[in-house]
N, C-alpha and C positions, 0 to 999 in steps of 0.2 A: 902845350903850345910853345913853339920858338919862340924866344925875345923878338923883337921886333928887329931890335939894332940889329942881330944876329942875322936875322934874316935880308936886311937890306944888306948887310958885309957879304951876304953867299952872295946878293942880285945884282953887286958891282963886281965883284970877281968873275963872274959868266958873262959880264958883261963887256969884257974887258976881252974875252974868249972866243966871245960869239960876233957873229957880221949881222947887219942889221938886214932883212928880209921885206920881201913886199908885203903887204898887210893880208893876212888871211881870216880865217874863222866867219863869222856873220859879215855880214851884204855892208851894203850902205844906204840902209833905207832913211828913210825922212829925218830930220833929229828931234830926236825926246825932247819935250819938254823940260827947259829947264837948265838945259845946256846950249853953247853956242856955238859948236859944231859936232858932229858925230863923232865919234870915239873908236878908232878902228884900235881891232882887237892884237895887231902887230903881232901874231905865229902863225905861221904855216903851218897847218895841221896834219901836216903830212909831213913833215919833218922834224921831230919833235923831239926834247931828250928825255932819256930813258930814267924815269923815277924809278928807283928799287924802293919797294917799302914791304911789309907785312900788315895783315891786320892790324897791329896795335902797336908797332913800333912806328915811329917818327923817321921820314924816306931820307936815303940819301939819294942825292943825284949824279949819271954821268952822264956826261954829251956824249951822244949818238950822233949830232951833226953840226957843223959848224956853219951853218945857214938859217939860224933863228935866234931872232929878236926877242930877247927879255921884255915881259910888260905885265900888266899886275897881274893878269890872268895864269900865266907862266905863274910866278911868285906864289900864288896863293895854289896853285898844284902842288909844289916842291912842298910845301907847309900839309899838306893833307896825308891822313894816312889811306889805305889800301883799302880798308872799310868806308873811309869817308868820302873816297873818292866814288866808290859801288855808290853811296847811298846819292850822290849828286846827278845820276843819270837816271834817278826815278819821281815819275809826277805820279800821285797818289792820292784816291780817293779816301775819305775818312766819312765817321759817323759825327753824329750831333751838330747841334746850332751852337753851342759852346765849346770851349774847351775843354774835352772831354779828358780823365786820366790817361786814357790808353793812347790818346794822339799827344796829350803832354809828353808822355813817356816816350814815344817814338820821336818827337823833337827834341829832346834830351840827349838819349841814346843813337839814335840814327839820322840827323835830320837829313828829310829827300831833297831833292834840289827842287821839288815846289810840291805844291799841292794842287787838287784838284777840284771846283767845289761841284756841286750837283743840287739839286732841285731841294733835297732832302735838308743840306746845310741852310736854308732860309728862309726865314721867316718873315723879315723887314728888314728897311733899309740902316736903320740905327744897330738894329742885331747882325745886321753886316759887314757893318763897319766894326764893332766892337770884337768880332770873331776876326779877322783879319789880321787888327790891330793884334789880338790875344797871340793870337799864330806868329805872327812876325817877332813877339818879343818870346813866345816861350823856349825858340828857336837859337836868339842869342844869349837866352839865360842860362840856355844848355852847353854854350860853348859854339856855336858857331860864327863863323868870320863869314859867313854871308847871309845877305839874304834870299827867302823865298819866293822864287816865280807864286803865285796865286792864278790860278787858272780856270776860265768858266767858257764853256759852253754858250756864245750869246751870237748867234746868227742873225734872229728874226724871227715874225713868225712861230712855229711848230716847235722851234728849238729855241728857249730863251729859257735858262737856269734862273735867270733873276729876274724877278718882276716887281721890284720894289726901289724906289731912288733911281731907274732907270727910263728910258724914253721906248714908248711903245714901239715898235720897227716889227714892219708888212715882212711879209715872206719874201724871199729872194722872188721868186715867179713872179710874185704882184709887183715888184720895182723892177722886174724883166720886163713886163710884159704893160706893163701902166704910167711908169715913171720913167728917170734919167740915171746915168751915172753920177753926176750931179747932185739930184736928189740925194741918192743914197751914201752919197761921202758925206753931206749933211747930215743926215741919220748917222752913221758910222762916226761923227765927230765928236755929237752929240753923247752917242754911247761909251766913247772910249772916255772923256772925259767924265761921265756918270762912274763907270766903275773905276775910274783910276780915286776918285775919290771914296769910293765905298773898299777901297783896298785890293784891288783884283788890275793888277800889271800883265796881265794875258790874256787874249780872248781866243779863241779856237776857231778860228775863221779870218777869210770869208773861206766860202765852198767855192773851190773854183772847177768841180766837175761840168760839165758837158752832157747834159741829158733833155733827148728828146720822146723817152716813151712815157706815159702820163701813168702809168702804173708802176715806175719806181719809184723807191719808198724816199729815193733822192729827189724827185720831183719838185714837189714845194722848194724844197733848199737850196735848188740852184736857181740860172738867174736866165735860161735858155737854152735852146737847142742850137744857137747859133755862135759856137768858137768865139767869131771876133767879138760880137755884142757880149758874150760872159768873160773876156777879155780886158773890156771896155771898163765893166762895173767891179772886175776885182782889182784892176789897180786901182781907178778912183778910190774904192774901199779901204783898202789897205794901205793907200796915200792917206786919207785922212787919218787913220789908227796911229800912225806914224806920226803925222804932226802935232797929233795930240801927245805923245807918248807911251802911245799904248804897243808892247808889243802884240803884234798880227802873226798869227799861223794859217797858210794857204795850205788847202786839204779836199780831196782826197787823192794822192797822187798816187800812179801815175794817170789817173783818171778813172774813176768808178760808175761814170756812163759808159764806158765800155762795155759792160757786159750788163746784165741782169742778175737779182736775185739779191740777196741781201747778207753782207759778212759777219752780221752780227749774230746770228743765227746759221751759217752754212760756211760750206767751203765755195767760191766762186771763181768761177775760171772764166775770165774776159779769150776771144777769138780771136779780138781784131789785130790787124795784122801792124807790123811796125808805122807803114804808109801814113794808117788809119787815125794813129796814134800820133802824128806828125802834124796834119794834116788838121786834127779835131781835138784829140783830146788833150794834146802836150802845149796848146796856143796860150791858154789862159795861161799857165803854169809857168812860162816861158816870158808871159810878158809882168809877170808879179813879179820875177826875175830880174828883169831888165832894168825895173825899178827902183831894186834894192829891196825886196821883201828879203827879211831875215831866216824864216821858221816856216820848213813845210813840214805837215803832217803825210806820211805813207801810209796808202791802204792796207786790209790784205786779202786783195784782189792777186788771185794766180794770173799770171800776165804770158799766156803763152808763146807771145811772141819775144819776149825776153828773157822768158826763164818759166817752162811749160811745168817743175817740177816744187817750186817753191812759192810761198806768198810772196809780196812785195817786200812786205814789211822786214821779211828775211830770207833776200835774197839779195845779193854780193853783186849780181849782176843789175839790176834795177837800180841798186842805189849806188854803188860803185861806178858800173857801167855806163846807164844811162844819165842817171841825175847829175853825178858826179864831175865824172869827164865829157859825157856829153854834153848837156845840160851847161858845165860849170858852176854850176853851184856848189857855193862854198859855206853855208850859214851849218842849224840848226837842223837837225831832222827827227824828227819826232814818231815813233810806232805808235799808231792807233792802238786803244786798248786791247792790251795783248792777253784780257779776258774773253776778247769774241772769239767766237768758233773758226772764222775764216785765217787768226791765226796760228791756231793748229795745224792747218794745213791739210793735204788730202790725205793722208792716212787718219786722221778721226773723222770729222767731217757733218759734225754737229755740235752743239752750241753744249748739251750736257759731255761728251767726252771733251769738249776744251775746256770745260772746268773742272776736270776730272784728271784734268791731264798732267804733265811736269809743268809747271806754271816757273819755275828754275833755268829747267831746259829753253824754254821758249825765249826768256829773257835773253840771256847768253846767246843763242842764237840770232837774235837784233841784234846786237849788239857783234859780234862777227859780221853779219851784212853791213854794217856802216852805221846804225842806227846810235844817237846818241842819247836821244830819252824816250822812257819808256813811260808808257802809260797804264797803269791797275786801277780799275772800279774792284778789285778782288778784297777778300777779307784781309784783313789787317794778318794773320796769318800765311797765306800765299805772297802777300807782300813782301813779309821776312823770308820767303822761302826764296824767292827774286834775288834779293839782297845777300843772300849766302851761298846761293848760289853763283853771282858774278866773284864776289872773295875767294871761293871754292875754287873755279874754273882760273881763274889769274894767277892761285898759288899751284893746279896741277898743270900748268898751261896752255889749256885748250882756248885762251882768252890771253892773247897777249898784252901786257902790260901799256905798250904802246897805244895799242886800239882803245884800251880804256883811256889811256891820258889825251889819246885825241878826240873821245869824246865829252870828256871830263870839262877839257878848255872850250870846247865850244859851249858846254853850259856856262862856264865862268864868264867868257866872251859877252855872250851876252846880258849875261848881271852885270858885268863891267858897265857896258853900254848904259844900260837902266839906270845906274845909280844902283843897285845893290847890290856891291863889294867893298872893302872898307879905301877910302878916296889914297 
């Protein structure tokens, strides 16, 4: 690691270089807990300078542009090597309720830029806390200058990873269809605050899809078939995750009532047409937006009215295109685990050849489309293969250096935000 002095001597010199820019990376949603105004991330992430580094050497820097604002996020890029940088754009499922050797050793050796927990990791609320806690510190014992996003799965309902230290919360349908928005920012405050104390700074929601047929598997988890009404209850929602501190991720974009059938198991090709998507399914998404939500998760729903050839999740057009410059959105974007089938894409085209598949390939491929973190429930093995694979693709260049630093900073961006980067 750089000295520290050292490194503040390079972040006055570029500083002295560079013109100060409008604030880009993450939104301006509500402010955390804890601070007394929101903490903008100050780079354009599209304009960004070019870190050279290797695997295991320490980077140097040159400016690529004379339009961006030094701030800690920048700083803590410049300091990371090529490897460290790969492993910051991965959320990652692990085994056990403790800490186990093999995810020691991975927080040591690689740490990802968060983790991800699943039903498996818990047992109570006290065994929740203590595993978090364990994770966050084996992470800086190893050497790391940040900390971990902690990530769970907590909608409501059919989908709640933790049922322990937490407030019971109805399905999205049942707070559709029986409650308020209101209501459920209440619930949502109540939750965000439960797991911000049980050690989990992310929650994977709300759903802000659009589904009116009762036989999607997305049914319960949404909150209606009516745009503005699931409009209505995902900003309340994710207002309140916000005021508590909790970072929210609005998901499943670009809208997964579009079509039928289910990605986690298949490849799915949504019909509807741009209008439809305007009109229905982009409302919610757009006004989570408007908000200030920081983190959307992309499907991978084939979207053929934007890109009839690829998933969402990696396809340049969707997220580039439409999120991006359409859209405006400028935060966090996150690949649904890019262990389901629907990220394979139509050439496999079921759930055993996407775990059969380059699981390497497919990372890198997000990662070109715009995606800045990726998600694996995969074995701790395909994990590493993800991981050597973005280092692989960045030193032959099919992964420009760039694309990673500007997904690199939107994960730092937002640990900046959080409280977890060093102040």
């Amino acid at each position: 690691m750089k000295p520290r002095v050292a490194m503040w001597c390079l972040a006055a010199l570029l500083g002295m270089l560079v013109v100060a820019s409008g604030a880009g990376g993450c939104g301006t949603e509500g402010t955390p807990a804890g601070t007394s105004a929101p903490v903008s991330s100050g780079t354009s992430v599209t304009d960004v300078p070019t870190v050279s580094t290797t695997a295991t050497s320490r980077p140097t820097t040159t400016l690529a542009s004379t339009t961006t604002r030094l701030d800690p996020a920048l700083m803590l890029l410049q300091d990371l090597t090529l490897r460290e940088k790969a492993a910051q754009v991965l959320l990652l499922a692990f085994e056990g309720t403790t800490l186990l050797p093999a995810t020691k050793a991975l927080l040591t050796e690689n740490p990802p830029g968060g983790l991800l927990l699943l039903a498996r990791n818990v047992t109570g609320a006290e065994q929740l806390a203590s595993l978090t806690a364990a994770l966050q510190n084996a992470a800086v014992a190893g050497g790391s200058r940040v900390g971990l996003l902690v990530a769970a799965d907590q909608e409501g309902g059919p989908v709640q990873r933790i049922r322990y230290g937490v407030p019971s919360v109805p399905a999205a349908r049942v707070l559709g269809q029986d409650s308020s928005p209101g209501e459920a920012a209440r619930l949502a405050g109540e939750t965000a605050t439960s797991l911000l104390r049980l050690g989990v700074n992310m929650n994977l929601a709300p759903v802000a899809d659009v589904v009116s047929d009762p036989q999607s598997f997305l049914y319960r988890r949404t909150y209606a078939g009516d745009p503005t009404l699931v409009a209505d209850f995902v900003e309340s929602v994710a207002a309140a995750y916000a005021r508590a501190g909790l970072i929210a991720v609005v998901k499943h974009f670009p809208g997964h009532g579009s079509a039928g059938g289910n990605t986690h198991g298949e490849v799915v090709l949504s019909e509807a047409t741009q209008t439809e998507f305007a009109t229905t399914h982009l409302v919610p998404f757009k006004a989570a937006f408007a908000t200030g939500v920081q983190c959307v998760m992309v499907s991978h729903l084939v979207v053929k009215a934007y890109d009839p050839d690829r998933p969402a999740s990696l396809s340049d057009a969707v997220i580039q295109g439409l999120l991006r410059e359409g859209l405006g959105f400028s935060g966090l974007v996150i690949a649904d685990d890019l262990e389901m089938a629907g990220a394979a894409g139509s050439e496999t085209g079921t759930a055993e050849a996407a775990q059969a598949g380059d699981i390497g390939a497919i990372a890198v491929s997000a990662l070109e489309a715009g995606c800045d973190l990726l998600i694996s429930t995969g074995t701790l093995d395909r994990q590493k293969q993800m991981l050597d694979a973005i280092v692989a693709a960045v030193n032959d260049g099919r992964l420009s250096r760039q694309r990673l630093d500007q997904a690199v900073l939107h994960v730092l961006a937002l640990k900046a935000r959080y409280g977890l980067t060093p102040p």
